[in-house]
N, C-alpha and C positions, 0 to 999 in steps of 0.2 A: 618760464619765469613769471610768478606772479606780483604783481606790482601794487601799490598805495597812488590811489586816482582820486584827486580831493579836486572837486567841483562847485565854483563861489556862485557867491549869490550877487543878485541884483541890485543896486548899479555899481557892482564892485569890478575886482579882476583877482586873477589867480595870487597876488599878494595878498589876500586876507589870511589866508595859509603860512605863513612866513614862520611864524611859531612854531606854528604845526609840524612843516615842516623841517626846523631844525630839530625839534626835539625828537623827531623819530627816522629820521637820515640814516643815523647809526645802527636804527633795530629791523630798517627794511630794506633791501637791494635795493631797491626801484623807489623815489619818494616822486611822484606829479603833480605840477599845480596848474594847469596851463590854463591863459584865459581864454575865455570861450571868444569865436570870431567875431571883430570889432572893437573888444576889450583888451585892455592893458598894450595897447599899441601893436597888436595884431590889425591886419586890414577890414575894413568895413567893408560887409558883404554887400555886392551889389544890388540883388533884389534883397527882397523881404526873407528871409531864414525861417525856421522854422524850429521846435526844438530837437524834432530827428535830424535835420543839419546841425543842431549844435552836439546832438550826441555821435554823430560819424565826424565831424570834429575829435573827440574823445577817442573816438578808435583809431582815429591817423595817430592821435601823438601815442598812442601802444605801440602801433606800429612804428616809428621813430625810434621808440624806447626800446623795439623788439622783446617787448613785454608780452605774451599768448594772454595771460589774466589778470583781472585787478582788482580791489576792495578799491568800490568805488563808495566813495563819501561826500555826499550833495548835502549841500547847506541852501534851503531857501529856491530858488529861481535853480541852484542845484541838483535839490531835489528831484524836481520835474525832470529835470534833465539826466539823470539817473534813472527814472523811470523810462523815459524813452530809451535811453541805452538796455536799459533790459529789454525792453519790447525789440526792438534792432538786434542787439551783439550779443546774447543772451548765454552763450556757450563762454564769452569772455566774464564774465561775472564770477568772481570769488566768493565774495561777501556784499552785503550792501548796508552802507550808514546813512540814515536818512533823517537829516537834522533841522529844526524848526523846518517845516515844510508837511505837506499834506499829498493827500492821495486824491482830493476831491477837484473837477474840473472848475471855472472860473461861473457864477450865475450871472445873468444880464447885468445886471447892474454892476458887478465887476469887472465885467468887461466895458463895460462904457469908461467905468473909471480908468481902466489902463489905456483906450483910447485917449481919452483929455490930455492923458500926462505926455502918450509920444505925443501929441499937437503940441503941447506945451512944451517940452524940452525941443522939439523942433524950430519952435518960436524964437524961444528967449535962449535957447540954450542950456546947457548942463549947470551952468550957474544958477537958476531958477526954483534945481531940490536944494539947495545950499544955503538958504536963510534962513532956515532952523532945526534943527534936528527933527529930523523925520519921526513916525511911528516906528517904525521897525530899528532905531536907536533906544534903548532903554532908556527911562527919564533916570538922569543921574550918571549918566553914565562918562568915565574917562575915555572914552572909544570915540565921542563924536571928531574929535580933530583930527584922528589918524584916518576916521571913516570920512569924511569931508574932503582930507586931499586925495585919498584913493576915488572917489567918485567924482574930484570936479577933474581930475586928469583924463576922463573916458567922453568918448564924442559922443552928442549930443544924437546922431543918426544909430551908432550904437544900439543907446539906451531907448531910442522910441522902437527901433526891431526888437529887440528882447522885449521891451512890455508890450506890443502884439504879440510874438511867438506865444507869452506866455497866456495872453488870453484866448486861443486858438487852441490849446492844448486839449491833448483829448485825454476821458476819465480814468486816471488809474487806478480805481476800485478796484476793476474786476480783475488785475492782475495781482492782488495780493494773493488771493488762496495758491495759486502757482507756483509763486517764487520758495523755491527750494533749495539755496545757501541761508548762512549763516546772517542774520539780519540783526543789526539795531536803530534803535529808535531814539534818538536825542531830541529836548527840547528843556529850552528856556523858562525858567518857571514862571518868569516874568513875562514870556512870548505874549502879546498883543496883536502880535497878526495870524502867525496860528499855533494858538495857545494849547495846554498840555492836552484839553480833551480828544483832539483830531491827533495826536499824537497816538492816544492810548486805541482811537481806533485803528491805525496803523497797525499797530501792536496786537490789538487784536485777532485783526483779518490777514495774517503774516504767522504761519507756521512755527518758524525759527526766530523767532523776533525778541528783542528783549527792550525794556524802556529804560530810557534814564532819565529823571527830570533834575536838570541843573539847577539849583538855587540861584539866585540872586545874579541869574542872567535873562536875556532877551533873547530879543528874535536875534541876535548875532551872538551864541550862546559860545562859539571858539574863540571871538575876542573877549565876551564878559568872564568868563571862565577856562581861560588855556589849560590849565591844571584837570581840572575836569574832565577837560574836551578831549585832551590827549589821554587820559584813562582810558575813555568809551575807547576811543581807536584802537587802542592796542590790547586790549580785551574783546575786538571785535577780529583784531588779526591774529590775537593767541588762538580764537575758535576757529578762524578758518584754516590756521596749519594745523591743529589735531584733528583735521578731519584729513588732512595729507597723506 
């Protein structure tokens, strides 16, 4: 049985998918949103995680769903972890949707930034990204209050392991010429964190790959655009059953 594996981004939980999916319950056996460990009131892992722990995460709840494969579909901090799940579970992999998000590892200086923030949400707390809509909210956008209570309900130890994990990640270039299902590529056209160009290189360096660039969305391009977003997917899951 092949399954739909939507995988949220950072400092979210598997509710950002809600839309998602309801709107395709009906057109797939299997619909997943689960949040990754620590998030959405799952347990806070006791050491530091990693993103291959948050991708064998991913393959326990297959294994719950007794799902063998999935169309897995990372948004963001998703992404990444979609990548690792290919590097890991690779034989489980259907298709892959790879939505605002990049293939390129973190440069120093990014990394020190995602240091600062776990110190600082460690600090003050989850309340501390909450005083104004972040970068990766679109300016304008009606998303920030529903992204606001979804992030200030996630602990505060959580979100400073996943932004280590993610700055420790390692480079998934060299796994694009590889990957051999059926791939898309989503992004925001409005994305400010990683905007259409890292996209199109995606797109490029990926075989089976196709692009979409959503208008008048952001770096949360399935909340600025459901309509949209749910197109790609099931355009991404009509290709991976006619290869059935």
């Amino acid at each position: 049985m092949t399954a739909l594996l939507f995988v949220h981004a950072f400092p979210l939980d598997g509710s950002m998918w809600e839309l998602q999916v309801a709107a395709l319950r009906e057109e797939v056996d299997t619909v997943l949103a689960p949040s990754l460990p620590g998030f959405g009131g799952t347990p806070v892992p006791a050491g530091q995680p990693s993103l291959d722990d948050y991708a064998d995460a991913l393959a326990g709840s297959l294994d719950a769903a007794k799902a063998e494969r999935a169309v897995v579909v990372g948004l963001s901090m998703g992404g990444y972890v979609a990548f690792a799940f290919w590097r890991r579970h690779r034989a489980r992999v259907a298709g892959l949707l790879l939505a605002d998000t990049r293939a390129e590892a973190d440069d120093e200086p990014a990394r020190e930034r995602r240091a600062k923030l776990a110190d600082l949400v460690r600090e003050r707390g989850t309340r501390a990204l909450l005083l104004q809509p972040p970068p990766w909210v679109r300016d304008g956008s009606e998303q920030w209050g529903r992204v606001r209570q979804i992030v200030g309900r996630q602990p505060a130890e959580a979100i400073a392991q996943a932004s280590l994990a993610m700055a420790a990640r390692q480079d998934a270039r060299e796994l694009l010429a590889g990957i051999d299902v059926p791939v898309a590529v989503v992004v925001g056209s409005d994305d400010r964190i990683t905007p259409p160009q890292m996209s199109r290189t995606m797109t490029d360096g990926i075989r089976e790959a196709t692009l979409t660039v959503v208008p008048r969305a952001g770096h949360l391009a399935n909340l600025d655009a459901p309509d949209d977003f749910g197109r790609a997917v099931r355009d991404l899951v009509r290709r991976v059953g006619g290869q059935g």
